[in-house]
DRENKELUM-989686 format. One record per residue (C-alpha): x, y, z; residue number from 1. Coordinates in nm, 2 decimals. Each point is the difference from the previous one (the first is absolute). Example, Ala and Ser with C-alpha at 12.3 -4.5 7.8 and 13.67 -1.06 7.14 Angstrom:
   east  north     up num
   1.23  -0.45   0.78   1
   0.14   0.34  -0.07   2
end
This chain:
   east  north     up num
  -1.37  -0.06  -0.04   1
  -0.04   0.30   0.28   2
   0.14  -0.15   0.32   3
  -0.17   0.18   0.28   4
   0.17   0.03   0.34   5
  -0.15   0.16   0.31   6
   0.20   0.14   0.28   7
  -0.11   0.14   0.32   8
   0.05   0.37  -0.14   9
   0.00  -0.02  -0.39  10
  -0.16  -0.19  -0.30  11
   0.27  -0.09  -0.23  12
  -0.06  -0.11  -0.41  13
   0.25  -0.21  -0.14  14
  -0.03  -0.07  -0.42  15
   0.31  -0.19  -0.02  16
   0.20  -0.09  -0.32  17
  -0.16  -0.24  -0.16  18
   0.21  -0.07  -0.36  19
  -0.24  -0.04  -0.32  20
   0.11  -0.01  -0.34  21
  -0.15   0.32  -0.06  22
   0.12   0.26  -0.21  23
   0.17   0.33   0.15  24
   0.08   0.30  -0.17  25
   0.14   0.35   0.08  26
   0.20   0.29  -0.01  27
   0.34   0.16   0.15  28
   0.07   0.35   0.01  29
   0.26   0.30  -0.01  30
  -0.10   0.14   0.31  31
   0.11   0.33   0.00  32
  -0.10   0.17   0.24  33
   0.00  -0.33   0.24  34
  -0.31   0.06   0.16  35
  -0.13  -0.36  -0.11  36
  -0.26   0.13  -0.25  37
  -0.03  -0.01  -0.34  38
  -0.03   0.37  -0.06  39
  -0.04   0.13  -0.35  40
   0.30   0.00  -0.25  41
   0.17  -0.25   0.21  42
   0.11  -0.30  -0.26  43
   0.03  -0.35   0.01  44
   0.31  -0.20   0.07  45
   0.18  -0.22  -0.29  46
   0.22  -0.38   0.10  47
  -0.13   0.03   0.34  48
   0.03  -0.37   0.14  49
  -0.37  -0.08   0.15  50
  -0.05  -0.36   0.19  51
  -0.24  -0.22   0.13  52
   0.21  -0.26   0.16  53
   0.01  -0.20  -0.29  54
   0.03   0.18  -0.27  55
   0.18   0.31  -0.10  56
  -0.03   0.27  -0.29  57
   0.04   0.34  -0.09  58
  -0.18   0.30  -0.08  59
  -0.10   0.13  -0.33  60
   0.15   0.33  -0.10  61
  -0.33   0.13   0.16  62
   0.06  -0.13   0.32  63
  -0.25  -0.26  -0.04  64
   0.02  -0.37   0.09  65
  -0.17  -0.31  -0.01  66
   0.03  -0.30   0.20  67
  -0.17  -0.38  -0.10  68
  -0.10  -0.07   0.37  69
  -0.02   0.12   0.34  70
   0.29  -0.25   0.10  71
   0.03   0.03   0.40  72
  -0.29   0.23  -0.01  73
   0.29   0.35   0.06  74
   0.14   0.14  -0.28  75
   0.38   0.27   0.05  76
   0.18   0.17  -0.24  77
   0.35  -0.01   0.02  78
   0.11   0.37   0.10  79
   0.23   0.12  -0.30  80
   0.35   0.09   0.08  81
   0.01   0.43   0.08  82
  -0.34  -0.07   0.13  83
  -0.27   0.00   0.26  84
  -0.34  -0.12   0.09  85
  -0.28   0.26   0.06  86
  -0.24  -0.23   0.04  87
   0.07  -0.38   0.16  88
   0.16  -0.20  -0.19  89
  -0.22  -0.27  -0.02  90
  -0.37  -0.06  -0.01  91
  -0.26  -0.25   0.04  92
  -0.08  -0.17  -0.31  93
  -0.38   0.02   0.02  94
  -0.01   0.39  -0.09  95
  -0.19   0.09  -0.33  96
   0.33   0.17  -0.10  97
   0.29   0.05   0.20  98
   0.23   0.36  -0.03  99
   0.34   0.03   0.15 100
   0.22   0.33  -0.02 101
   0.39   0.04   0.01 102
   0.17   0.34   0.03 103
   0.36   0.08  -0.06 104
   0.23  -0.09   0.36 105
   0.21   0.29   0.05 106
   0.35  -0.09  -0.20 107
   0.33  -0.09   0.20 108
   0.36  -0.14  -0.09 109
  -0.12  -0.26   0.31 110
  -0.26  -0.16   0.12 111
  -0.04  -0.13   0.34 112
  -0.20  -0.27   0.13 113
  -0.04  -0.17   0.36 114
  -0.03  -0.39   0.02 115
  -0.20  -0.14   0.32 116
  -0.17  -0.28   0.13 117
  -0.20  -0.14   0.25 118
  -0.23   0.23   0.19 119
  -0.21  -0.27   0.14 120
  -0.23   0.30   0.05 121
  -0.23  -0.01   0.31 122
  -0.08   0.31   0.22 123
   0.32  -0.11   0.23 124
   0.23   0.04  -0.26 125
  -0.13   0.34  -0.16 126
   0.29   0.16   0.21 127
   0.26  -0.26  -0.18 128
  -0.19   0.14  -0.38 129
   0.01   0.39   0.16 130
   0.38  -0.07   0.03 131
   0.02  -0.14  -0.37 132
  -0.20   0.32  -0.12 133
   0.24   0.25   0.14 134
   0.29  -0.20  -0.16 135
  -0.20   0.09  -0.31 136
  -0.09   0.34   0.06 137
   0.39   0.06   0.10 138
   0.13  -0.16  -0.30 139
  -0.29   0.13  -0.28 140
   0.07  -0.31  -0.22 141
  -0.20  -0.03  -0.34 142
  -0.16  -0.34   0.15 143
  -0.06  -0.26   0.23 144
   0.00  -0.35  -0.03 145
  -0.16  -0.20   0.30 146
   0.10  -0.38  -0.11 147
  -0.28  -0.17   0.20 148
  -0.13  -0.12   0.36 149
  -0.17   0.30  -0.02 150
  -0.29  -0.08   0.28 151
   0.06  -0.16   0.32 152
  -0.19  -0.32  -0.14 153
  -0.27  -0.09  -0.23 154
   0.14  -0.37  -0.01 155
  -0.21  -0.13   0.26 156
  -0.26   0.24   0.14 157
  -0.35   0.07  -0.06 158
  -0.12   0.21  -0.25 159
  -0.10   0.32   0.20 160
   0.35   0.00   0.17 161
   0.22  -0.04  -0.31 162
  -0.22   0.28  -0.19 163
   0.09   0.18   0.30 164
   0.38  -0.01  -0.01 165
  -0.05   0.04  -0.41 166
  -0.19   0.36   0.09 167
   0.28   0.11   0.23 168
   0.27  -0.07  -0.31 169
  -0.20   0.21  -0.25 170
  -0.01   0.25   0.27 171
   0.35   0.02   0.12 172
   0.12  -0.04  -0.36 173
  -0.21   0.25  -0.16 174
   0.14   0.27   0.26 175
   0.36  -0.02  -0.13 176
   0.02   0.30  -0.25 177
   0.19  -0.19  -0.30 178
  -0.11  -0.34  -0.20 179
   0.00  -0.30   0.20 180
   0.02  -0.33  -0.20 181
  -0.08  -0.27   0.19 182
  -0.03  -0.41  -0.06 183
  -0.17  -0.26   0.18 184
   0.16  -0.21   0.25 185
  -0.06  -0.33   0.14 186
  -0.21   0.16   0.30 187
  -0.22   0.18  -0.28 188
  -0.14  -0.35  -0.15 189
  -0.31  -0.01   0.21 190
  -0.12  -0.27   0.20 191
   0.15  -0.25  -0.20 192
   0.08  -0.18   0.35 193
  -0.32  -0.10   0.05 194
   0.01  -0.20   0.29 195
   0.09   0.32   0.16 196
  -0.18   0.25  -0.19 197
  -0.31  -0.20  -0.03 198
  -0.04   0.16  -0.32 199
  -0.19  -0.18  -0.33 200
   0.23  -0.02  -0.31 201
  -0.35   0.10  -0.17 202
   0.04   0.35   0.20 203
   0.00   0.21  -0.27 204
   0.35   0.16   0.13 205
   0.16  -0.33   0.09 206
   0.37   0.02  -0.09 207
   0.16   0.27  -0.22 208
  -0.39   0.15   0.00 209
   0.01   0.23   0.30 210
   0.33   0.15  -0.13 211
  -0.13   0.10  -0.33 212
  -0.37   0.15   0.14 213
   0.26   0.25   0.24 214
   0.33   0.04  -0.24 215
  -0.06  -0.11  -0.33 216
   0.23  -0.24  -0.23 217
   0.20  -0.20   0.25 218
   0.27  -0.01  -0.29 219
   0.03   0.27  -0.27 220
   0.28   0.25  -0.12 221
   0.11   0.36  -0.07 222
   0.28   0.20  -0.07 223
   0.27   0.22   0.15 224
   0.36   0.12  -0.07 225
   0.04  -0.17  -0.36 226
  -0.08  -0.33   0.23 227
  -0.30  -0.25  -0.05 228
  -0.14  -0.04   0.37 229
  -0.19  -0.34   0.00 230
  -0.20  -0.08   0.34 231
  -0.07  -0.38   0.06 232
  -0.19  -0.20   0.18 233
   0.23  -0.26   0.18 234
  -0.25  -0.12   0.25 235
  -0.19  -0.29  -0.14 236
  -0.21  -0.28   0.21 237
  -0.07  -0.42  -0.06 238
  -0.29  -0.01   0.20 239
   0.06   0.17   0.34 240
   0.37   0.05  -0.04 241
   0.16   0.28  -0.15 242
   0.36  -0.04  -0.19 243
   0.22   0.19  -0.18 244
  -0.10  -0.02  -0.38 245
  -0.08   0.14  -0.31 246
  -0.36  -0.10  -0.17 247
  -0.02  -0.09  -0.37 248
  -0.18   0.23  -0.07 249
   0.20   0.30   0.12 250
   0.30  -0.19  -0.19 251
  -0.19   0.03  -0.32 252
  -0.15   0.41   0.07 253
   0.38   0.08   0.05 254
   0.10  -0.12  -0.31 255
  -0.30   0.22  -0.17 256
   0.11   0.31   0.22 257
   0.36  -0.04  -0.06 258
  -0.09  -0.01  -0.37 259
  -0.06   0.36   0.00 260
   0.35   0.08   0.17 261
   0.27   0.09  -0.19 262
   0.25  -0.31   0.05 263
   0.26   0.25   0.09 264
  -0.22   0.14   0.34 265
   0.13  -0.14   0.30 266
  -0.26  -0.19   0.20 267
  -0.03   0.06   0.38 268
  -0.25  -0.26   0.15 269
  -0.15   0.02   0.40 270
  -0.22  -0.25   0.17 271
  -0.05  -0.14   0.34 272
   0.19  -0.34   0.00 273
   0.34   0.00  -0.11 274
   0.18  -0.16  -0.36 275
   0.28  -0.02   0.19 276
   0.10   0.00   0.37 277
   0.29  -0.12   0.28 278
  -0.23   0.05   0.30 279
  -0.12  -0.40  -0.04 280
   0.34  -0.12   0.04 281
   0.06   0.28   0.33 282
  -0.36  -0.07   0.11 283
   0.03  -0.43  -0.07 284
  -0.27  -0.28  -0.02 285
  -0.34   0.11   0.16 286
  -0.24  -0.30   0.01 287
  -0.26   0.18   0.23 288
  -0.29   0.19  -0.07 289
  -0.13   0.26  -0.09 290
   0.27   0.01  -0.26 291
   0.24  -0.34  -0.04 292
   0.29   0.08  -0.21 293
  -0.08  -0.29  -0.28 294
  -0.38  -0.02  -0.15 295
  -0.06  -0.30  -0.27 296
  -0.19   0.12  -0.27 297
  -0.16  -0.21  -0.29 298
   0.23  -0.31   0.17 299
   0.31   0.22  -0.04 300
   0.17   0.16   0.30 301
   0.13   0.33  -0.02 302
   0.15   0.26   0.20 303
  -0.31   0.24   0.12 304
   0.13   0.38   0.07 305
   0.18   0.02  -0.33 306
  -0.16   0.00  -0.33 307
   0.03  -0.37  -0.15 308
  -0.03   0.05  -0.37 309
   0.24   0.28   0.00 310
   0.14  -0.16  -0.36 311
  -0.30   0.03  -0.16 312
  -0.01   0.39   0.05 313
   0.36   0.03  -0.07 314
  -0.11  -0.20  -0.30 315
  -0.27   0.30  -0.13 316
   0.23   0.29   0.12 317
   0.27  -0.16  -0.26 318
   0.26   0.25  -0.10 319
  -0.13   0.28   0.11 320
   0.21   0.24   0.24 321
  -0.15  -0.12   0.37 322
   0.26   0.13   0.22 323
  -0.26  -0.02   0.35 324
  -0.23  -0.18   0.12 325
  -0.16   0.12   0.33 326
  -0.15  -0.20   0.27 327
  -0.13  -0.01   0.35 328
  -0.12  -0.30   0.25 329
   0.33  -0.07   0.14 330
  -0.02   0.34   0.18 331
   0.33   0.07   0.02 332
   0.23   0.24  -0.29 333
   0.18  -0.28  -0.22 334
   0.21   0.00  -0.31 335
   0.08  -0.25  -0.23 336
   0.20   0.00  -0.31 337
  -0.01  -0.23  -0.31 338
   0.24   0.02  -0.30 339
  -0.14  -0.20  -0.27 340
   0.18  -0.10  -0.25 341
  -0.06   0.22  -0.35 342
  -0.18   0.26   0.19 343
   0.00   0.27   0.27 344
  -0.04  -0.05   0.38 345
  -0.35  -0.02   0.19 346
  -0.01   0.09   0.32 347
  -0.29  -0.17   0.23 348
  -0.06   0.27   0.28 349
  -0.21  -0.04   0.32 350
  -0.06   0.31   0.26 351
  -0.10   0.03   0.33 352
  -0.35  -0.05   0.18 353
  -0.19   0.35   0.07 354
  -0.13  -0.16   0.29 355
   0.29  -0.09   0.18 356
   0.30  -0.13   0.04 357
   0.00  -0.40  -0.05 358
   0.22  -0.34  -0.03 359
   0.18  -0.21   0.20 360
   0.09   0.06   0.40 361
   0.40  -0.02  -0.15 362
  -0.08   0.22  -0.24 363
  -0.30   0.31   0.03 364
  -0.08   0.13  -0.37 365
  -0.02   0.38  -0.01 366
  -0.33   0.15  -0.08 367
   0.07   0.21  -0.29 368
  -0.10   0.12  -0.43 369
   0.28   0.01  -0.26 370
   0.00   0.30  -0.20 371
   0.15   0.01  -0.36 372
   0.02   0.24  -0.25 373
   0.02  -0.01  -0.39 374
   0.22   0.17  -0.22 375
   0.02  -0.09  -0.37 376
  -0.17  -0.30   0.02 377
   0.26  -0.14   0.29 378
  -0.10  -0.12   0.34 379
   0.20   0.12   0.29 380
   0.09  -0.23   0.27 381
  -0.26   0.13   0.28 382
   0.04   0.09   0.30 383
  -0.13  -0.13   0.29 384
  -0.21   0.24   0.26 385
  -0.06  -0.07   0.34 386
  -0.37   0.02   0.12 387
   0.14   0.00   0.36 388
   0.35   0.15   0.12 389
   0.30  -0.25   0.06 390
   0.06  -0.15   0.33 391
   0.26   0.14   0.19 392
end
């Protein structure tokens, strides 16, 4: 299906993802001379991890792959460690054959990344994202993680408008000069409030579709440091609500991906609503809209801006090394600290908004990004920068 939409000054096609259970096949490649393009004598990759969402395998020792179905209708590769992406790293599914490249990342003792959250992107809050970007450019980190909320809303507007706010993200982002990983939060699942929106569920980019047609897999992986980096998507809806939660079958494509991780890896996950977080018991009971504090789903009620079946992804991780889990949401910079028994600590991080400082009248939450760094396959603590100076 083309969905056509017309617009005082443009003409825009839409093919949107549309999941078959069609085969897809391809290639990925030493790029060299990381120009994108498979130039001549430049070989194929071996063990690289390649995904559709749903399943996950690795390349032949010619660099090719083969995948049983289209799954969401994106297929990624996870980036290999020492490594990175020429081309994107992921691709529609409906391509004859589909080519990624990988280069060689310049080696160093550590690697630095940046964790932020919550842009809410909108043309009023570009100055708050030019603020972000020259925390990037002044620290040069190897990446950036943007855990969510990344548009101002696509919740519960039309479709022109939340396309809109979607085009300003992929421009803003795409200006920052190293890799920005990003994941989907709640304000990304579009129109699913629908007395709002006045949005069909049979639009063809109802929910989690809008995110994929602009950014790809709204959960996948890659790797960094000697760490497994797992992005999630925490952000799931029953009916017109959105909760913190895990789907079934993102459980069951972790277990697949994590099956090609060495069970000695530490794995760092980031999403958009919290495992973990103290800021319901600071913030209290909410019972109003737009967002009550409690939702009841299938009968059971749960807490909504934390992820409710944390267990069962604990559960899949198993004994792996999984020393952080990152979050956003809350926007405010959080840590927690769990010792459980038999194994090391996890520690369930939140950062500040990009968009502002937030909370409670008794208590303002700085606007800020955490920024860690990675040495032997160890996690600093972070430290927390400022997007706007200290009151005096």
């Amino acid at each position: 299906m083309i969905v056509r939409i017309t617009t005082a000054a443009t003409l825009i096609l839409f093919a949107p993802f549309a999941p078959v259970a069609a085969q897809v096949s391809g290639s990925v490649f030493n790029d060299r001379n990381g120009n994108g393009q498979r130039d001549a004598g430049e070989a194929g990759l071996a063990r690289v991890v390649v995904s559709n969402q749903v399943d996950a395998v690795t390349t032949d020792s010619l660099g090719n792959f083969r995948l049983t179905s289209s799954g969401t209708g994106v297929v990624f590769i996870s980036v290999p460690d020492g490594n990175r992406a020429t081309t994107r790293f992921w691709q529609r599914a409906d391509a004859v054959s589909l080519t990624f490249g990988v280069t060689s990342a310049a080696a160093t003792d550590v690697v630095t990344f940046i964790h932020a959250s919550d842009t809410h992107l909108e043309q009023r809050s570009v100055p708050r994202f030019d603020r972000l970007r020259a925390i990037i450019d002044s620290v040069n980190p190897a990446f950036v993680l943007v855990t969510g909320d990344l548009t101002r809303d696509a919740l519960r507007v039309p479709e022109p408008e939340a396309r809109g706010y979607y085009e300003l993200y992929v421009q803003e982002s795409g200006r920052v000069k190293v890799p920005v990983w990003s994941v989907p939060g709640n304000h990304e699942l579009f129109a699913i409030e629908r007395h709002l929106s006045l949005v069909s569920t049979k639009h063809p980019l109802y929910g989690r579709g809008m995110y994929r047609h602009f950014l790809g897999p709204d959960y996948y992986s890659f790797n960094a440091g000697g760490v497994h980096f797992v992005g999630m998507n925490t952000a799931d809806n029953d009916d017109l609500w959105y909760y913190g939660h895990v789907d079934s079958t993102q459980l069951r494509w972790l277990a697949k991906d994590l099956a090609h991780v060495p069970p000695g890896v530490p794995v760092v996950t980031f999403n958009h609503i919290p495992f973990a977080s103290g800021m319901p018991s600071l913030a209290g009971i909410e019972n109003d809209p737009p967002a009550p504090t409690v939702i009841r789903v299938k009968g059971k009620e749960m807490l909504r801006h934390v992820v409710s079946n944390l267990a069962e992804l604990l559960e899949v991780v198993g004994s792996r090394p999984f020393p952080l889990a990152l979050g956003g949401h809350n926007h405010a910079r959080e840590r927690l600290e769990f010792a459980p028994q038999g194994r090391a600590s996890i520690r369930f991080e939140q950062t500040g908004a990009v968009v502002g400082p937030a909370g409670m009248p008794w208590m303002r939450m700085a606007s800020g990004v955490t920024v860690y760094s990675i040495r032997g396959g160890q996690i600093s603590e972070g430290t927390f920068v400022r997007l706007d100076p200290p009151a005096r």
